[in-house]
C-alpha positions in Angstrom: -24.2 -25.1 -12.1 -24.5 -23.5 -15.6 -21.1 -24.5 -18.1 -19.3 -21.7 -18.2 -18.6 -19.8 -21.9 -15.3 -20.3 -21.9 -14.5 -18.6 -25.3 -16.8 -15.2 -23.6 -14.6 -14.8 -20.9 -11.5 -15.2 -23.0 -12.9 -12.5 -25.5 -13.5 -10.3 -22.0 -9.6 -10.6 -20.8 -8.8 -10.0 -24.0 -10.6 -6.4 -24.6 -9.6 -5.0 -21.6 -6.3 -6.3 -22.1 -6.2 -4.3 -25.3 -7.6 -1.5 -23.3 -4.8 -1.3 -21.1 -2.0 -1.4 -23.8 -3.7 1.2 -25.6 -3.8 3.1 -22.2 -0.3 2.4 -21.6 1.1 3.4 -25.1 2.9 -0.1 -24.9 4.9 0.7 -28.2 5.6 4.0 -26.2 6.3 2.1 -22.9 8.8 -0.4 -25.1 10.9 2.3 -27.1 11.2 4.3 -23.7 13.1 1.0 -22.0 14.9 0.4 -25.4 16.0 4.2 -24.5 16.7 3.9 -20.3 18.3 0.2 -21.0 20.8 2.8 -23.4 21.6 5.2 -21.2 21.9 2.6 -18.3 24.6 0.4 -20.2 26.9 3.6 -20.2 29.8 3.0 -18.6 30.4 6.4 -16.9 26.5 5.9 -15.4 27.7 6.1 -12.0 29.7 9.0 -11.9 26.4 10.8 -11.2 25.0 9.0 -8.7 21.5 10.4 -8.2 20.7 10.7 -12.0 22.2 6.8 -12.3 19.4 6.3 -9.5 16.2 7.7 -11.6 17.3 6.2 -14.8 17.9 2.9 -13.0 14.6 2.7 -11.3 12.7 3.6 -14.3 13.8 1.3 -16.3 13.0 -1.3 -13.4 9.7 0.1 -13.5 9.3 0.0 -17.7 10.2 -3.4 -18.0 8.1 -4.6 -15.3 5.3 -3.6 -16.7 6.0 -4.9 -20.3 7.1 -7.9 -18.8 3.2 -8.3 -16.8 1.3 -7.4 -20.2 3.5 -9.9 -22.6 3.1 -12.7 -19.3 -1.1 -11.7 -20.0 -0.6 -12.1 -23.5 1.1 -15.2 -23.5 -0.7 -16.4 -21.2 -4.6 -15.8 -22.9 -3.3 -17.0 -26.1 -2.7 -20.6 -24.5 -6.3 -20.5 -23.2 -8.0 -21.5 -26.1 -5.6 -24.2 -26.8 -6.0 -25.6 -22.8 -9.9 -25.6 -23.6 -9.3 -27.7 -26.9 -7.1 -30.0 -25.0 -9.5 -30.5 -22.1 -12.2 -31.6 -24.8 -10.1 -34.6 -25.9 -9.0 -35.7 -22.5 -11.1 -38.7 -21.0 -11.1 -37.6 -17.9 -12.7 -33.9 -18.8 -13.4 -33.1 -15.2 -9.6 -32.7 -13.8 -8.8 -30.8 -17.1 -11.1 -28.5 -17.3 -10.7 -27.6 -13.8 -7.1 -26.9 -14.8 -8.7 -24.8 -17.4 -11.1 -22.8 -14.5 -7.9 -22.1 -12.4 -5.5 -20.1 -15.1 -9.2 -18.3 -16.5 -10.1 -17.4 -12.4 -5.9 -16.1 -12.4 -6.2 -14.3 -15.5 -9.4 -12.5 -14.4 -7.6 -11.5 -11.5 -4.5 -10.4 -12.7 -6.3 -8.5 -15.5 -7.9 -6.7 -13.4 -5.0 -6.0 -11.3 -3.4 -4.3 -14.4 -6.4 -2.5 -14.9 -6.3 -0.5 -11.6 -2.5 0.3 -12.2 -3.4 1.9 -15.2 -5.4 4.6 -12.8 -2.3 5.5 -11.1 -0.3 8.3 -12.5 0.1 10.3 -9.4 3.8 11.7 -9.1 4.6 9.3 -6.5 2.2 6.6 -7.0 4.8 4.0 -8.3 6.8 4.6 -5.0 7.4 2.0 -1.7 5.1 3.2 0.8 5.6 4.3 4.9 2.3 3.6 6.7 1.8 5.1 10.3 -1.0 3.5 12.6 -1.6 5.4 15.7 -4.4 4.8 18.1 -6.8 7.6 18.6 -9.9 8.2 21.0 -10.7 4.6 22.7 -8.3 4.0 25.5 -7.1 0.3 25.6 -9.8 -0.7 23.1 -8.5 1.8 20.7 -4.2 0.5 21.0 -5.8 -3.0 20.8 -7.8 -1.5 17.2 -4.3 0.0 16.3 -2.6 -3.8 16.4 -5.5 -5.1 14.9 -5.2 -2.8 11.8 -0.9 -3.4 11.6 -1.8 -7.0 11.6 -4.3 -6.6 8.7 -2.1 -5.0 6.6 0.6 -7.1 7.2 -1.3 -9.9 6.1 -2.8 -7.8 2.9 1.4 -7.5 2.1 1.7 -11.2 2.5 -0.6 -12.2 0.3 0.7 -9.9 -2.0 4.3 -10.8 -1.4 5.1 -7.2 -0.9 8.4 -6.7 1.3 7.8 -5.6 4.6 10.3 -3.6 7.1 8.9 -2.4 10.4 11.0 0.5 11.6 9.7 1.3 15.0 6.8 0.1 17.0 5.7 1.7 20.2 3.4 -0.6 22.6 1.1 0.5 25.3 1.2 -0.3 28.4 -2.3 -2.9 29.3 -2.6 -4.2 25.3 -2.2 -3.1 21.6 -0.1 -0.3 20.3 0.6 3.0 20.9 1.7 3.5 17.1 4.1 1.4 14.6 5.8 2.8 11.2 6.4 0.6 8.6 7.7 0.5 5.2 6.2 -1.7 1.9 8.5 -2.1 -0.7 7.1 -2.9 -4.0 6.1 -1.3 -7.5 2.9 1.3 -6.8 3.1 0.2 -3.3 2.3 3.9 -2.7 -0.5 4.6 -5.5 -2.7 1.3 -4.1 -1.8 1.9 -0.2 -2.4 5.9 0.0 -6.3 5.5 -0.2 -6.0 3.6 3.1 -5.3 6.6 4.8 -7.9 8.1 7.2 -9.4 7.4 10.4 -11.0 3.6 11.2 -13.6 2.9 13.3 -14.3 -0.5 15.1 -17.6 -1.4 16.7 -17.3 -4.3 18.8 -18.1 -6.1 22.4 -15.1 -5.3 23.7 -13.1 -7.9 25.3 -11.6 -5.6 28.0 -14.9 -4.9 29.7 -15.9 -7.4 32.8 -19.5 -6.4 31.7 -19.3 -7.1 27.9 -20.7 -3.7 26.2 -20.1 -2.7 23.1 -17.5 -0.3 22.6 -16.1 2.0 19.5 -12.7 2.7 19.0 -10.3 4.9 16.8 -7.1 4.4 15.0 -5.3 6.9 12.2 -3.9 5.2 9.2 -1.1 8.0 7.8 0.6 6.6 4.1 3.1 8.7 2.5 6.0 8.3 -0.3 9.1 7.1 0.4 11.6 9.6 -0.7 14.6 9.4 -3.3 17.9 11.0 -3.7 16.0 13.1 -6.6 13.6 15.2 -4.1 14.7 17.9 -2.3 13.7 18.1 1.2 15.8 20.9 2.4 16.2 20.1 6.6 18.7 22.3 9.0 20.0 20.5 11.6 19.1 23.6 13.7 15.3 22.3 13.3 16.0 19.2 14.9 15.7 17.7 18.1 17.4 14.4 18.5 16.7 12.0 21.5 18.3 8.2 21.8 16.2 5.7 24.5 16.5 2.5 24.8 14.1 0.3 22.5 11.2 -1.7 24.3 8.9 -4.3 23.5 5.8 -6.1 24.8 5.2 -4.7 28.5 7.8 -2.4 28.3 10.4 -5.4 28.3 13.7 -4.3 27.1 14.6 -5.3 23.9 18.2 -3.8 23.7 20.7 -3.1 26.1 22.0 0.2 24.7 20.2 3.4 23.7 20.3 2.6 20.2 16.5 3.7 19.4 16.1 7.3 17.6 13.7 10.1 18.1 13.5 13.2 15.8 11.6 15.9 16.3 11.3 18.7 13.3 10.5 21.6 15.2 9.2 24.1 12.3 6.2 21.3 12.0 5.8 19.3 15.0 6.4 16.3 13.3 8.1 13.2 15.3 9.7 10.1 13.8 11.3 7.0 15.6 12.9 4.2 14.4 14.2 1.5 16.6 14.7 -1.4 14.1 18.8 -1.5 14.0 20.8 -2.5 16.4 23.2 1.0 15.6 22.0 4.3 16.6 23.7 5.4 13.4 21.4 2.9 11.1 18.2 4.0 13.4 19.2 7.6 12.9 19.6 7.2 8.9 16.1 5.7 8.5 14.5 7.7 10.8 15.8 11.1 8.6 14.5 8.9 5.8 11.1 8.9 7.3 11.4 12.6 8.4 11.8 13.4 4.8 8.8 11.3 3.8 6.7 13.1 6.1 7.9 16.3 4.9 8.0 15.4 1.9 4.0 14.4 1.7 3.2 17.6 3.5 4.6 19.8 0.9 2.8 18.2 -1.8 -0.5 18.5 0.3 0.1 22.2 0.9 0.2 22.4 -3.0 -3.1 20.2 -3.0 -4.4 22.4 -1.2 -3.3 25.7 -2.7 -4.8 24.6 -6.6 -8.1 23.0 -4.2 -8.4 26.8 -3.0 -7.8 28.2 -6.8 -10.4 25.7 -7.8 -13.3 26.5 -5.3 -12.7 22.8 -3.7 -14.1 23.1 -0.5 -15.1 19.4 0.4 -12.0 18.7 2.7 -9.9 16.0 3.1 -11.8 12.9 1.9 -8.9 10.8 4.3 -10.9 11.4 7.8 -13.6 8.9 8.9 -13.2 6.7 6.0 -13.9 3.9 7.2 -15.8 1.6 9.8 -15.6 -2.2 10.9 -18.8 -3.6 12.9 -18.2 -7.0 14.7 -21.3 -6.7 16.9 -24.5 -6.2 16.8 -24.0 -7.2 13.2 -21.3 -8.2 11.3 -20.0 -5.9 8.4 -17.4 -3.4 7.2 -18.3 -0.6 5.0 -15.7 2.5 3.1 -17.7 5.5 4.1 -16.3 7.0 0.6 -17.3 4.6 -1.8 -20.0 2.9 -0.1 -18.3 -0.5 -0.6 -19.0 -3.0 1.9 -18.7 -6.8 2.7 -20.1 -8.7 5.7 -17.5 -10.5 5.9 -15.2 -8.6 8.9 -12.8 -11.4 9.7 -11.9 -11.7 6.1 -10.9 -8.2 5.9 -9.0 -7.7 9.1 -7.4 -11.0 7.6 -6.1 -9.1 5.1 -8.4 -9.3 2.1 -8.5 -5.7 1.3 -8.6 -5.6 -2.6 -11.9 -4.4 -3.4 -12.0 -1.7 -0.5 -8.4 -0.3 -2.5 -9.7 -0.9 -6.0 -13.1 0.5 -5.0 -11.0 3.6 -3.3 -8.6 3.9 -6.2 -11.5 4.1 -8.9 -13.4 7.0 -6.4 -10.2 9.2 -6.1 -9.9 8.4 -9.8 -13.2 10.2 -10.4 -12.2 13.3 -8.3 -9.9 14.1 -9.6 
């Protein structure tokens, strides 16, 4: 194995780390949280509650990202000096593969930063609500649908993004009917919406006595979650409010009230559950929060699609079909977008989806 140029690599973190200040306006970025960290020290913040609420979060939001680039910085200027300090130990081995683990880190933080720097949608630095619902597929296709709420579960764990799964509706022989959850953390919205479309699984399927192959669908829905700023207008009128009792597994009972929430918004057909709290009140709350997401998502695609029609754009939704997983007769999962693939399936539905949503963010990037 070749010694790697440790001063090359260093020199490579460090352009593109220039790259992203420049693209961030860090002096800009800086003297904007001077400002916000201003106007949030008021004492009278408060008395406006939702303007208290945007300055607040972006200030959260400003700071974090000053505080990732100065960690960088810091960070790459002790590089050279662990490389110097590694050539005087004795025992150059261990140090230098102390040395390999905070370059390999770097590199992928680095590059981390670099795809934030591609979202500036409106809501890209929002928490995000992903919907999984199985599609055509039967029992093969609810089994897909758990399959693909356990990937990204694990993608948020390794990620130490928050997790909160509101409601979760199991079919009857295996899998999942559909499940709602919601992923708290900064751009949690930006990274996750390029998830959304249609996956397809190819596989032996393990509910057939004579072992055929089978394929199976599952949507994958992503949208913003809302803030006290938008304004989702919703008349009660329009609503259609059911309580049942939440379920689990086999249709076991997991409470003894009817405490679980359905709302239907009749003007779009659009249904939301949440079962997660114990009080129908709670349930109710969150699931108007995720009624307002919904709506809130389908306003701003109608005004996609409105400037799509002004601009000629008649390639449809890229979301659908966009993506399929092949356990058998080969092994291999490819983004029928990008054209990114591994052959590496269980590593992916493991949660190891980085360079499927790098490789999607960069390809919406260069629509748009």
């Amino acid at each position: 194995m070749a010694a790697r140029e440790y001063q090359v690599e260093i020199d490579k973190i460090d352009l593109t780390l220039k790259s992203i200040e420049q693209v961030l306006n860090l002096p800009k970025l800086m003297e904007n949280a001077a400002l916000l960290e201003k106007q949030a020290s008021e004492p009278n913040l408060w008395d406006d509650p939702q303007s208290a609420q945007i300055i607040t979060s972006k200030l959260s939001r400003a700071q974090s990202t000053i505080n990732k680039i100065n960690n960088i910085r810091n960070r790459l200027n002790d590089l050279p000096v662990m490389v110097e300090l590694a050539n005087s130990e004795t025992d150059k081995s261990a140090a230098f593969k102390e040395v390999d683990k905070e370059l390999d880190e770097l590199t992928t933080v680095i590059n981390d930063l670099e795809v934030q720097t591609l979202l500036s949608g409106e809501y890209d630095e929002r928490d995000a609500l992903i919907t999984i619902r199985s599609e055509a597929g039967g029992v093969e296709a609810a089994d897909w649908a758990q399959m693909l709420m356990r990937m990204y579960l694990r993608y948020c764990e390794r990620h130490n993004y928050k997790v909160e799964v509101l409601e979760t509706s199991y079919a009857e022989e295996a899998g999942i009917k559909s499940t709602t959850f919601r992923v708290s953390a900064l751009y949690a919205y930006g990274r996750l919406s390029v998830e959304q479309g249609t996956h397809r699984l190819v596989r032996i399927s393990p509910f057939d006595s004579q072992s055929r192959r089978h394929t199976s669908f599952a949507g994958v829905e992503v949208v913003p979650v809302v803030e006290q700023s938008d304004h989702i207008e919703i008349e009660e009128k329009d609503l259609r409010i059911d309580v049942y009792r939440s379920s689990g597994p086999g249709g076991q009972g997991v409470n003894t009230t009817d405490s679980a929430v359905r709302i239907t918004h009749s003007p779009t057909g659009i249904v939301v559950s949440c079962q997660n709290e114990r009080s129908q009140i709670q349930n109710r709350a969150t699931a108007m929060a995720v009624l307002q997401s919904k709506l809130l998502e389908r306003r701003r695609m109608e005004e996609r699609a409105k400037l799509d029609a002004l601009k000629g754009d008649n390639s449809g939704s890229w979301g659908n079909q966009m993506r399929s997983y092949v356990l058998a007769p080969y092994q291999m999962v490819k983004d029928l977008r990008t054209d990114f693939e591994v052959g590496n399936p269980s590593a992916v539905l493991d949660g190891d989806l980085d360079g499927f949503i790098e490789a999607g963010i960069k390809w919406r990037k260069g629509r748009e």
